[in-house]
N, C-alpha and C positions, 0 to 999 in steps of 0.2 A: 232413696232414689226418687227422681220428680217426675210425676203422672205428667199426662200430656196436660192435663188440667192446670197442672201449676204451674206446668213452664209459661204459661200465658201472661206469669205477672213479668216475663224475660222483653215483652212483646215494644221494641221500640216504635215503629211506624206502623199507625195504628188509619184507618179507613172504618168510619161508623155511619153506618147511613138509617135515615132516621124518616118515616113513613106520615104521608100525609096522616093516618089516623091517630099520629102519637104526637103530633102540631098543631090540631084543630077538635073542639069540641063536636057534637054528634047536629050542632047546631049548625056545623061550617065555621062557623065565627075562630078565628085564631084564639091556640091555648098559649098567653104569654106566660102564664107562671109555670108551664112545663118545658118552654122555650127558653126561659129566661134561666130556668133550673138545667138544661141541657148545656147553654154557654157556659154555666158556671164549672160544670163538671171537665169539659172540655178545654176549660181555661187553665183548672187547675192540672190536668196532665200535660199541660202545655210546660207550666211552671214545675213540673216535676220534671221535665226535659226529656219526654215522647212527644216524637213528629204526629199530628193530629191533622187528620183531612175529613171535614165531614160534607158527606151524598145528602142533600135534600130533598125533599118531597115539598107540597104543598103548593107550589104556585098558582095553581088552577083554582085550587079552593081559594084560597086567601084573595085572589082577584076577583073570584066572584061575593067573596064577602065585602071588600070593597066598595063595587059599583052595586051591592045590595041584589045581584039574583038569588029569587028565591029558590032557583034548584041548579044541582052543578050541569055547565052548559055541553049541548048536545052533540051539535055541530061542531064540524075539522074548525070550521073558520072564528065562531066563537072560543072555542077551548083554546087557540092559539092564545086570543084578541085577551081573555082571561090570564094567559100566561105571562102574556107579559106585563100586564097590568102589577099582577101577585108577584112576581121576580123581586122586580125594584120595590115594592113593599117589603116585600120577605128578608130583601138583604140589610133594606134600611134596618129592619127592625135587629139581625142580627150582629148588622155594626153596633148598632149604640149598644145592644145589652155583652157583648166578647169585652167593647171597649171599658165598659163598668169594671172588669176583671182583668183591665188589665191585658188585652189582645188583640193583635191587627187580624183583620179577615180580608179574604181577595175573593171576589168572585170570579167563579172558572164555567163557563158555558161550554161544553163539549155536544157535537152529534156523532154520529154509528161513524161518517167518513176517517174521524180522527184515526184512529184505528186499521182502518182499509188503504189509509196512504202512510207512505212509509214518512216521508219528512215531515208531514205534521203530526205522524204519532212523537216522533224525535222531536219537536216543538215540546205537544205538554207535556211529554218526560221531563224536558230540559226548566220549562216553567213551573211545575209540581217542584223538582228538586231545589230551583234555586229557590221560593216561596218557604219551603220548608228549612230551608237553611236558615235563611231570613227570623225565622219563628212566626210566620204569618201563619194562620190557618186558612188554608181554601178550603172554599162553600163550594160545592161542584150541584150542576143540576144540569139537564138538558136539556139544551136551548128549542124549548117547543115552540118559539115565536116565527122559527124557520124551518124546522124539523118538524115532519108528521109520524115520523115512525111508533110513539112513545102514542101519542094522543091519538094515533087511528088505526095500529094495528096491535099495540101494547108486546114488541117486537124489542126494541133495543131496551126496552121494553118497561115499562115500570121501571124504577131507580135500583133494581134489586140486579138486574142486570149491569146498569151504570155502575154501581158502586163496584160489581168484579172487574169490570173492565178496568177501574182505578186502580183498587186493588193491585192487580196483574201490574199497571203499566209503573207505579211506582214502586214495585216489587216490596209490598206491604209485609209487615207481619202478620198482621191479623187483624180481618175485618170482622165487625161486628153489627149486624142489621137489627136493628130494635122495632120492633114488630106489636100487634096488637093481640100477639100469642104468645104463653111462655117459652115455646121451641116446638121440636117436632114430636106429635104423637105417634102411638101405635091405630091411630084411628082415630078419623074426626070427634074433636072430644065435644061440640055444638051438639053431635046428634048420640054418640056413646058415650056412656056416664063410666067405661069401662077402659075406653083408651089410658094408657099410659105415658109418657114422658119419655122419649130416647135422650141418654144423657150423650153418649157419646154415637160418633159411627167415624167409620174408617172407609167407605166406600156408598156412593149415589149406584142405588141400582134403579131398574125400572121395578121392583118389586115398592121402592120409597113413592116412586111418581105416583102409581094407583094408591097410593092410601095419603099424597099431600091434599086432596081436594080441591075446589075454586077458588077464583080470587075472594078478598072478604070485602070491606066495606065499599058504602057509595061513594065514599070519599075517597080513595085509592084506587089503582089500579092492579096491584100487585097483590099475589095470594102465595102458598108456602109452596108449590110447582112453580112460581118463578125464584123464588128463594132457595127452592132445589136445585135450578140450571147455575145461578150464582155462585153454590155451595161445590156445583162438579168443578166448573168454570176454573174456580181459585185452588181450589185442593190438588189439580189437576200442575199450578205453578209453585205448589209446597208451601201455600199460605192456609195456614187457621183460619176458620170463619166460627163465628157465633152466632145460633137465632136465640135474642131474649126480650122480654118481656117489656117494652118501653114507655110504662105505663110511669116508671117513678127511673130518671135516665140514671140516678144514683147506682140502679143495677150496673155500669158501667166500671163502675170502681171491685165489685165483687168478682165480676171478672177478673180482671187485672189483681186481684188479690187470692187468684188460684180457688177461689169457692165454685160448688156445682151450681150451675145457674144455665138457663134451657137447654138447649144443645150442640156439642162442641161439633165441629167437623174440622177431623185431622187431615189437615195438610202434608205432615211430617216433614216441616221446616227444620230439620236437625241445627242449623247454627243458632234458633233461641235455646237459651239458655245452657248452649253448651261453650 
């Protein structure tokens, strides 16, 4: 009989969203050969013939490594003027390297309204699905060049939100956030040398929230209490989520290959792999 762990390798439309800290070195400076190693991985489950949508992070940072600030910027008005600057770098740089391997990418800019109005949530359904038909991968990020929600109140909030909204509206199998932590602990493992690793859970309580902690780096905005509302969010629409380690995105494959790797949260999507 297959754990909930292995039905994962069943997992056809798959949502990964992947965090300013695991795109960019500690410098800011964009990480290419980590970037360059996440197209690849993502191309080849393309070529295995799983629908792939990947959440990005990083615009902020990468704009400001661009025009050379030396610290990420402060201001509603600069963090836009940085966003968009980082967008159109960010996408260039993951056209050429999908295309090396062989894959179209579409960029897809979504704000919080999409969602709140009903025909244009029916739009990106309608354009996620055909995209995915297609075999394109959409790059989804939100569009901070017009949107302040993300950059001034970390509300729609960080990508970690974005990517369940995805998730949910293309009625995913299973998302996977790749994070600059192995999954969720029993206690901040930073300051307890004693916390543990939850492999699985089956329900977001508030009892999870008091032990996720704060957000983490200066580069991100997103900490494992936004990764918790994402993980109620989609379990909530009977999709799997994964928090792992996206240090090397090759963990990507382990998943999908039924192995324990950070922490599962059960959706209980009963038609994978039945």
């Amino acid at each position: 009989m297959e754990t909930s762990i292995s039905k994962l390798k069943h997992a056809k439309r798959i949502v990964v969203k992947v965090g300013t800290s695991s795109l960019t070195y500690s410098t800011g400076q964009i990480h290419l050969r980590q970037i360059e190693l996440l197209a690849r991985v993502l191309s080849d489950l393309r070529h295995e013939g799983r629908e792939v949508v990947l959440v990005t992070s990083g615009a902020v940072s990468v704009g400001r490594s661009k025009i050379g600030l030396a610290e990420r910027p402060k201001t509603l008005r600069e963090k836009q003027a940085a966003s968009a600057i980082g967008q159109s770098e960010l996408m260039s740089i993951y056209s050429k390297l999908f295309s090396e391997y062989g894959c179209d990418v579409a960029q897809v800019l979504l704000t919080k309204n999409v969602i709140e109005d009903a025909q244009r949530k029916e739009n990106a359904i309608t354009t996620f699905n055909t995209l995915l038909e297609w075999g394109v991968v959409p790059i989804v990020n939100e569009n901070d060049a017009i949107s302040t929600e993300e950059l001034q109140f970390g509300d729609f909030g960080d990508n970690d939100t974005l990517s369940a909204m995805v998730a949910s509206l293309i009625d995913a199998d299973l998302l996977i956030i790749l994070s600059d932590i192995d999954g969720l602990y029993s206690a901040d493992p930073h300051k307890d040398n004693q916390a543990k690793l939850i492999g699985e859970i089956d329900e977001v309580t508030d009892a999870l929230f008091e032990i996720a902690g704060e957000a983490g780096t200066n580069r991100g905005t997103g900490g494992m209490a936004t990764k918790l509302k994402a993980a109620k969010a989609v379990m909530s629409c009977g999709i799997n989520m994964v928090i792992a380690n996206g240090a090397h995105p090759t963990v990507i494959y382990d998943i999908l290959e039924g192995k324990q790797v950070g922490t599962l949260f059960k959706g209980q999507k009963t038609a994978i792999g039945e």
